[in-house]
Structures are given as C-alpha cells and as structure tokens.
LUMZAMAR-196541 format. One record per residue (C-alpha): x, y negated, z; residue in one letter. Coordinates in nm, 4 decimals, decimal comma, m for minus. Example, Ala and Ser with C-alpha at 12.3 -4.5 7.8 and 13.67 -1.06 7.14 Angstrom:
BEGIN
[[1,2300; 0,4500; 0,7800]; "A"]
[[1,3670; 0,1060; 0,7140]; "S"]
END
This chain:
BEGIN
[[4,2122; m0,9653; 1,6380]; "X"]
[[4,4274; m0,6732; 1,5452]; "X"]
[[4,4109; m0,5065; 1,2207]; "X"]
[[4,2743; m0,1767; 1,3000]; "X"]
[[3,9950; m0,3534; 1,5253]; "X"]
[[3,9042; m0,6094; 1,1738]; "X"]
[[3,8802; m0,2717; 0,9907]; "X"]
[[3,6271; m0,1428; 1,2361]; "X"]
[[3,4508; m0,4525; 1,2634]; "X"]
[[3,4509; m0,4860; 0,8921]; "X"]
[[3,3504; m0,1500; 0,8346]; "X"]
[[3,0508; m0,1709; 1,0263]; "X"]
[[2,9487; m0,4614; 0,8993]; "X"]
[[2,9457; m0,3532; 0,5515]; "X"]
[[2,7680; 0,0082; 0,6616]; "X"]
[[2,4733; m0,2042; 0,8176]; "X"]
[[2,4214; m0,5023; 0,5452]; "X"]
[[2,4278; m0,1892; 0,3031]; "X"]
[[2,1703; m0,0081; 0,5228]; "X"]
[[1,9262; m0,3220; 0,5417]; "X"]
[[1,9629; m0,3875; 0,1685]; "X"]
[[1,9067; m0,0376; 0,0892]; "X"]
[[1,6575; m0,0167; 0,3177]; "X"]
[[1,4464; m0,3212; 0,1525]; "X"]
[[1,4930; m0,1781; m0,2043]; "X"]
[[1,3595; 0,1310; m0,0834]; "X"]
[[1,0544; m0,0596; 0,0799]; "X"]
[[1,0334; m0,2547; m0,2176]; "X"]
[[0,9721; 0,0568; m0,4817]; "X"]
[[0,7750; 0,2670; m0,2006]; "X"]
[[0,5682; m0,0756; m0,1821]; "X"]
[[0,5155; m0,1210; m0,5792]; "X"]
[[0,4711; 0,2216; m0,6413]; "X"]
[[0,7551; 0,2560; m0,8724]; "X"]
[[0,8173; 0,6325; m0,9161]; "X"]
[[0,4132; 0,7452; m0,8398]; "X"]
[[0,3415; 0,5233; m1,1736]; "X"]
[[0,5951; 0,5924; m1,3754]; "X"]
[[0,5361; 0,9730; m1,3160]; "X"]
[[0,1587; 0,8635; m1,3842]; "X"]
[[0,2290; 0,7084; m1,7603]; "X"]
[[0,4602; 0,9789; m1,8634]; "X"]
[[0,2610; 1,2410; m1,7234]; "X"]
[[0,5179; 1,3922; m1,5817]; "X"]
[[0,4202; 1,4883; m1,2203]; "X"]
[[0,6377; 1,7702; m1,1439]; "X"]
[[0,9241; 1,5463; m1,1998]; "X"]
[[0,9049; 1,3199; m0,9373]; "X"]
[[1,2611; 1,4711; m0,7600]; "X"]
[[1,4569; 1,3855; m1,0964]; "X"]
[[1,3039; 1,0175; m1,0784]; "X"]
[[1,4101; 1,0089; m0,7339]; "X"]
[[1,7609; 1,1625; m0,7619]; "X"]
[[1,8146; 0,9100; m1,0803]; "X"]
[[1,7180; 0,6027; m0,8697]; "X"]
[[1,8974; 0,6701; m0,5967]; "X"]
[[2,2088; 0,7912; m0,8066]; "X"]
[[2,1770; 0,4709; m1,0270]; "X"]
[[2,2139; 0,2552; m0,7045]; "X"]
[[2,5443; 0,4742; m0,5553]; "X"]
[[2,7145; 0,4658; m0,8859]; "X"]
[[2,6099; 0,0918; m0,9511]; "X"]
[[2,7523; 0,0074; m0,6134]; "X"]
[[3,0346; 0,1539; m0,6031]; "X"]
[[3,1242; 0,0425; m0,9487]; "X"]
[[3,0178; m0,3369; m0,8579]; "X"]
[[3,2221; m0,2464; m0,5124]; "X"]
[[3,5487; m0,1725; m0,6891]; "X"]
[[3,5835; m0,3696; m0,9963]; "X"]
[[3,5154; m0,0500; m1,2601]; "X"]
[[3,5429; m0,2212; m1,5988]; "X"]
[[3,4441; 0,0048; m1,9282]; "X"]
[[3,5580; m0,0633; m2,2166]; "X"]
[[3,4005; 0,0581; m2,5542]; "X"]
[[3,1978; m0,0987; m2,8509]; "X"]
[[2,9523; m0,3508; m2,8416]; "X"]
[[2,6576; m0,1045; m2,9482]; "X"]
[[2,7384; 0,0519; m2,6086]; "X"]
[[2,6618; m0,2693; m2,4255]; "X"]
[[2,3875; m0,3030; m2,6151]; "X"]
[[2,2444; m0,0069; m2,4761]; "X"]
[[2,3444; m0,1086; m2,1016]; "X"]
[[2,1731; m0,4040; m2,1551]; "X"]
[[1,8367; m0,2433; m2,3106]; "X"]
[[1,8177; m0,0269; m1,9639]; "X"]
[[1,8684; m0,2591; m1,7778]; "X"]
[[1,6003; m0,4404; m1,9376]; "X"]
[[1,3479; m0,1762; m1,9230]; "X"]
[[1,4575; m0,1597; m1,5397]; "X"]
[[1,3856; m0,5175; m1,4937]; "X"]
[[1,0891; m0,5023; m1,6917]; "X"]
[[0,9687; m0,2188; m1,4727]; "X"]
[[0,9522; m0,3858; m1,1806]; "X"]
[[0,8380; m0,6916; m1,3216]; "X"]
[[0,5723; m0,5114; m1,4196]; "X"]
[[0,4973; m0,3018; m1,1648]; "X"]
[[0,4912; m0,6234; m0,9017]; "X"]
[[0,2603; m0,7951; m1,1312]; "X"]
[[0,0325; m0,4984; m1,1223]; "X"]
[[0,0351; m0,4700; m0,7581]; "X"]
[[m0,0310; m0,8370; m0,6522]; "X"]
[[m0,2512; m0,9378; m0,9387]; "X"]
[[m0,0633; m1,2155; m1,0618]; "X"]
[[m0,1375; m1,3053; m1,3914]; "X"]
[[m0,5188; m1,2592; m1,3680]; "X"]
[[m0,5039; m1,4361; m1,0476]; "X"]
[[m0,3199; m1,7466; m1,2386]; "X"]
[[m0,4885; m1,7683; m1,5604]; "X"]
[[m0,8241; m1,7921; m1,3472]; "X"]
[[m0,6752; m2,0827; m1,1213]; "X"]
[[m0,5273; m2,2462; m1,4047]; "X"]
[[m0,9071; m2,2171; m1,6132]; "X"]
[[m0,6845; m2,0355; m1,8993]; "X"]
[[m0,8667; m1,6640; m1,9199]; "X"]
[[m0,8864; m1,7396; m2,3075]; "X"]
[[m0,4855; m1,7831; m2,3581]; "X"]
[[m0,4172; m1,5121; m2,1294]; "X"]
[[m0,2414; m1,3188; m2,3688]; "X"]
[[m0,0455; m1,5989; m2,4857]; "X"]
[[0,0509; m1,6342; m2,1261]; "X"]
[[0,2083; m1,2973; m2,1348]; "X"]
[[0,3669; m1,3299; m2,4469]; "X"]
[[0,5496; m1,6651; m2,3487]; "X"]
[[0,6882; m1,4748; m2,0380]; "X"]
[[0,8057; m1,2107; m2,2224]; "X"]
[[0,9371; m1,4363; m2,4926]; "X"]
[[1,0915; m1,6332; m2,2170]; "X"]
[[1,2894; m1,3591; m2,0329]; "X"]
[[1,4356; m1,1797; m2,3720]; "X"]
[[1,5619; m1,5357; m2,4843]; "X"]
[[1,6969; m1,5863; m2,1144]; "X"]
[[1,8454; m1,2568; m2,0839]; "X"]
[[1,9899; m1,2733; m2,4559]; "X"]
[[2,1515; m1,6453; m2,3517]; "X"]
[[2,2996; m1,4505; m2,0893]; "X"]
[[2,4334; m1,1848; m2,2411]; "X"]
[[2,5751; m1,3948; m2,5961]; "X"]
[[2,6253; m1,7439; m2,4653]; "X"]
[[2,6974; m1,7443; m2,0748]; "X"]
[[2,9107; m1,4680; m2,0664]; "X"]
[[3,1221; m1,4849; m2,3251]; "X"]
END
C-alpha cells in the first residue's frame, strides 16, 4: 500500500472508531441522565448549555491531550486536584448508573442484607478511594 493511501485508510479509521466511541458515551450520559440530574441537585436549570459545552469540551481537550502525549508539569497539589475531579467524575456516573438500574437495593434484597445496606455502600466507597489512591501513590510511581 502506498503511503498517501495508509494515511487515508488510517484516517478514516480513526474518524469512525472516534465516532462510535463518541457516539456510545453520548448514549451512555443521554441514557443515565447525567446532565438532567445534575442540573436537578444544583438547581441550576437554565444552565444546562454550560454542562453541555463543559462535557463535551472535557472530552476534545482530554482526547487530544491523551492523542498527543501533552505532559504538565507543576506541583503535586495540582495533581491532587486532577485527581479529585476526576473522582467526582467517576463518582458521578457511578452514581448515576446505580440510580438508574437499581443496583444496590436490588442486591442487598437478593443477598437477604437490607439491614447492612449502608455498610454495603460504605465498603464500596471505601473500596474505590483505597483503589484509586493505590493507583495514584503506589502503581504509578
């Protein structure tokens, strides 16, 4: 194959797998309800465009930077604060999936554990802040 046609090929291959992944994010939040809640707790209705432009800015800038390599250097308190939004993004979702399909009350009731139900949340929580802070002080350094 000659260069330029690779490029092309290449090219559209990338422009499509981006479109389907982008395409089942989007599905994803319009399915959970992402932006409708969150406008919902913070009372903020007549925001809903600035959620929107932030999530979909968020993903360009994330991309691209994850596309070519963009490495920022600065003091730890600012990864610190990288890694708190990006733990209140996770935990966003998290949540809003487990609000959606009913999870936990669904599970404590199969498992006969309505009584420890809170102690079921807590050990998830408990369990993803020790994970993520593993992977943040231990596996990446």
């Amino acid at each position: 194959m000659t260069p330029v046609v690779s490029a092309i090929v290449l090219t559209f291959l990338g422009v499509a797998g981006g479109v389907a992944v982008g395409g089942g994010v989007i599905a994803l939040f319009i399915v959970l309800d992402v932006i409708p809640r969150l406008a919902q707790v913070t009372r903020t209705y007549n925001k809903v465009h600035w959620y929107e432009g932030a999530m979909v800015s968020g993903s360009f800038i994330g991309t691209v930077a994850d596309f070519w390599n963009w490495h920022v250097s600065g003091p730890w308190i600012g990864s610190g604060f990288v890694g708190l939004l990006n733990g209140i993004f996770v935990g966003m979702l998290a949540a809003a999936l487990t609000e959606v399909l009913n999870v936990l009350p669904i599970l404590a009731k199969r498992l006969h554990m309505q009584r420890y139900l809170f102690g079921l949340l807590l050990a998830m929580v408990c369990g993803k802040v020790a994970g993520s802070l593993f992977e943040w002080f231990i596996y990446r350094s």
